[in-house]
N, C-alpha and C positions, 0 to 999 in steps of 0.2 A: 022926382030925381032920386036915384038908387043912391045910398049909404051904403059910405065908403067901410071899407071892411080892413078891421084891426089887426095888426101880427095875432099871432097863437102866442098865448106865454105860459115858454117852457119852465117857469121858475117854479110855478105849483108845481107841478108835474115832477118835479125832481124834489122839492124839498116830499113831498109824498111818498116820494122813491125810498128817501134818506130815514122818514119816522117810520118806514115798513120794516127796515134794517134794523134801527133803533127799537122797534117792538119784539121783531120774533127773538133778539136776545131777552126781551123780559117774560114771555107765554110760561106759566107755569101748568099750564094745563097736561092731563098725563094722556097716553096711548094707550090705546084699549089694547088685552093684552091676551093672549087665546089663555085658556087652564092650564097649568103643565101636569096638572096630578090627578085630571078629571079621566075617566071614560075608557082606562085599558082597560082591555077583556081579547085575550087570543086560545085558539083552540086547545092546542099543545103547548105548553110552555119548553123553551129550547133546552133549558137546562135538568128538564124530567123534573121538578123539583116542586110547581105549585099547582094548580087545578087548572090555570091559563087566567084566575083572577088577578096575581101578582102578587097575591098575601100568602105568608106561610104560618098557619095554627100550631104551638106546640105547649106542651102541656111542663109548666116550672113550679114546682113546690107547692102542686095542685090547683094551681091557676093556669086559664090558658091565655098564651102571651102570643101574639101576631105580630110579626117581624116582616118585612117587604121582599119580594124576593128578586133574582139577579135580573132574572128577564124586567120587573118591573121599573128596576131602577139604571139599568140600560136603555126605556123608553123614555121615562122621564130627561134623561143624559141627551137623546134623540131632540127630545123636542126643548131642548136648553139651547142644544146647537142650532137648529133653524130658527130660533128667536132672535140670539147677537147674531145674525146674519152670516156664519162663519156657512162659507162653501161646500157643498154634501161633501164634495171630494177629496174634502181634509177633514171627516170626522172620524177617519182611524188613525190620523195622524200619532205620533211621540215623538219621542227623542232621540230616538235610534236610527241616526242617519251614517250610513257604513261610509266610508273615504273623504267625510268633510271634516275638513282640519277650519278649525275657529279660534280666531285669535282677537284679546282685549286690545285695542287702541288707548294709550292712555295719554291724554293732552301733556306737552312737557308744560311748566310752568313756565318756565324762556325757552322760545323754541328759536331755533335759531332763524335766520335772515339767509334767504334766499341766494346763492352767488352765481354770477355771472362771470366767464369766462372776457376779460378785457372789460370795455365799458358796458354799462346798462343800456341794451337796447331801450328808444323809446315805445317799442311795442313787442313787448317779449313774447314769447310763442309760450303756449299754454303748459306750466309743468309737469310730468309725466306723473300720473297716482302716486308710485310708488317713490319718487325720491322727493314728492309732498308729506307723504307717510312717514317716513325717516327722519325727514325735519322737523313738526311738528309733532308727533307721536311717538309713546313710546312703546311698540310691539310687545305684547307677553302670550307667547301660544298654551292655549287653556289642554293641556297635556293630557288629561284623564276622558276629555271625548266629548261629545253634543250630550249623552245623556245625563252625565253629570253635572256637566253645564246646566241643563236646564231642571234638575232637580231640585239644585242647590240653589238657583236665581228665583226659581215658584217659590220654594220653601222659607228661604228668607222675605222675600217679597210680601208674600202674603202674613208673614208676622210684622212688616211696617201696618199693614194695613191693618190686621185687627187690633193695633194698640189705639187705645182711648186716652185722652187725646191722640191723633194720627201725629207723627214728630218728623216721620222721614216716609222718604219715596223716591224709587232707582228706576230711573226709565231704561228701555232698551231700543238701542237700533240698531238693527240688521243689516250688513252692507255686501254688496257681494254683483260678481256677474250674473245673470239671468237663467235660472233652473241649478241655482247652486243649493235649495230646499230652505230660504229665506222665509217664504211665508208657510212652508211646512212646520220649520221650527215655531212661528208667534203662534198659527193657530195650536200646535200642541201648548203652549202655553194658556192660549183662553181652553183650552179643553181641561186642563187641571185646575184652572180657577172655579169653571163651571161644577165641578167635581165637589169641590170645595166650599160649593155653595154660596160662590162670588156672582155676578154680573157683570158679560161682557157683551160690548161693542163693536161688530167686525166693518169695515169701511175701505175704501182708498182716499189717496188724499184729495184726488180731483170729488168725489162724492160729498167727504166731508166738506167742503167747501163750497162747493155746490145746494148742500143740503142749508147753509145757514140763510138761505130766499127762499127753502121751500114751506109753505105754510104748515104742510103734512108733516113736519117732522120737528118734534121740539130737541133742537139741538140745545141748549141752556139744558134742559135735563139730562141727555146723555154727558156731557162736562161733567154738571157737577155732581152726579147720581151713581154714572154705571162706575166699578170697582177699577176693572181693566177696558181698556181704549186700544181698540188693534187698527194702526193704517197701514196700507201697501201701499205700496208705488209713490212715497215721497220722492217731491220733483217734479211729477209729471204733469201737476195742477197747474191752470189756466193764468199766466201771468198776465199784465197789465198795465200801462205806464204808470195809472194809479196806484200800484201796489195793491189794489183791493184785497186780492187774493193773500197777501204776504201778513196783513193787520188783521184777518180773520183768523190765519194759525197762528199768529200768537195771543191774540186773544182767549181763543180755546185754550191754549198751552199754558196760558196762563193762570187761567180758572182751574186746571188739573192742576198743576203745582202748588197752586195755595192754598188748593183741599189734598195734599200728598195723595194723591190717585194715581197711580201707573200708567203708561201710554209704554205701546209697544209698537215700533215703526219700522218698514224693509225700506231699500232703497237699490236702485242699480248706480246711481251715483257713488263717485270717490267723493273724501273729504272735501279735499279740493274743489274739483267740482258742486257739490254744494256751496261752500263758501263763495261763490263766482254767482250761484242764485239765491242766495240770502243774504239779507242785511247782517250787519254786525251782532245786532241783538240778539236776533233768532239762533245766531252759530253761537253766540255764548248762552242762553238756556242748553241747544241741544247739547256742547262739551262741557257745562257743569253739572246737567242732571241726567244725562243719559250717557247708557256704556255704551259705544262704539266698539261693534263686533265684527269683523271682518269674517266671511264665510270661506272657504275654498275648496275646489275640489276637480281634479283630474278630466272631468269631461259631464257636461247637463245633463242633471238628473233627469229633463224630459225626455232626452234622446232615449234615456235607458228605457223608461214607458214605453214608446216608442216601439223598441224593439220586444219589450218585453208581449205586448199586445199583438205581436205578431203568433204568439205560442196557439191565441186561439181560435188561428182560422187557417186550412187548410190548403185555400187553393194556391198556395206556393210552395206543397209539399213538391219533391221529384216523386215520376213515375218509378 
């Protein structure tokens, strides 16, 4: 007589699911990590200046003193950037973005209530960015331009961070419509930390999120290790009735704030907007510890690419 055959039980199978979750927040183990200061040697150096080893010999008060030279410490710079994963196509990145005006959002402390014309509909149609902006925010346009904006937010920034004990820490988020140079401006920011001799983390936020199930990747160390933390594209991460996705950024967000560590985030969302995908908690980290910087600018910066990459190819010259 064949024996009878039992359900499957999916309870192991899930609580196994749940201590894998539970573990890769604990893995302290590190990532093997290429040299950054091993193995130049080029023929000519670009700047005429060392032999193409990248050391420069000169002779002080009858000793001779070797100093690094530009080409070598623009390789090193190379290989800082493909390490935080920051995009080839932003490593001449800066600050110098011509016709974007950028303006501080600053949360009012009462912000006012929302008004309707007669009664309150029971299903109000969704408020327009800008007269959510008005209500809730208080606009101040950063006058002096992107480059001194981001001079002055490295410069300060990186003095919360080498004080011992760390006291303070100013996040930033980026808001803006799409090719308004959102994540040109953060990666010139991880480029001046890296300069600086910081560590950075380049990511989006569907990745980082992603990456807290991949065994490959110790996220607990990037948290609580790397100096600067760069995400794009908040928002666009995978929601779920569980909120899963929602308790893993604050989690991380949370472990950066309590070791005052910087996080730098773009977004195509308005405030507004946001607040409509995040819980309450998440929008009061993001508006008490991070600046809300609104980007703007006349017409996408990729369009201008765009055309601009037209200059180097011919077959739309006229006869």
């Amino acid at each position: 007589m064949s024996q009878e055959k039992k359900p499957f039980d999916f309870s192991a199978v899930i609580a196994e699911m749940q201590n894998l979750n539970e573990n890769l927040w604990e893995i302290d183990g590190k990532t093997p990590e290429d040299d950054l200061y091993e193995g130049y040697q080029v023929e000519t150096c670009p700047y005429t200046i060392c032999d193409g080893s990248g050391f420069i010999k000169k002779k002080q008060n009858n000793r001779v003193v070797t100093t690094h030279c530009q080409c070598y410490q623009d390789e090193v710079l190379k290989r800082k950037l493909k390490q935080s994963k920051i995009e080839q196509k932003y490593w001449d990145a800066d600050f110098e973005l011509e016709e974007t005006k950028i303006t501080l959002l600053v949360p009012k402390k009462h912000p006012e209530e929302r008004k309707f014309k007669g009664k309150k509909p029971a299903n109000p149609a969704p408020e327009l960015p800008t007269d959510y902006i008005n209500r809730v925010y208080d606009s101040r346009e950063i006058k002096k331009g992107t480059a001194y904006f981001g001079e002055d937010y490295t410069k300060k920034t990186l003095q919360f961070l080498n004080e011992s004990p760390r006291k303070k820490v100013q996040n930033l988020l980026l808001i803006g419509e799409p090719g308004r140079g959102k994540t040109h401006l953060a990666c010139s920011f991880g480029k001046e930390y890296l300069k600086a001799g910081k560590s950075v983390h380049f990511t989006t936020m569907m990745n980082l999120v992603n990456d807290v199930m991949n065994p490959h990747v110790n996220i607990r160390s990037i948290m609580e290790n790397t100096d600067l933390l760069i995400v794009d594209e908040v928002g666009y991460e995978y929601q779920t009735d569980t909120m899963w996705a929602l308790k893993q950024i604050k989690e991380m967000f949370r472990i950066r704030y309590n070791r005052h560590l910087p996080i730098i985030c773009t977004t195509n969302f308005y405030p507004n907007e946001l607040n409509e995908l995040y819980d309450a908690s998440l929008m009061s980290m993001f508006n008490g510890t991070f600046f809300f910087v609104l980007t703007e600018r006349s017409n996408d910066y990729r369009l201008e690419e765009a055309h601009d990459a037209l200059n180097d190819f011919t077959f739309i010259d006229e006869e």
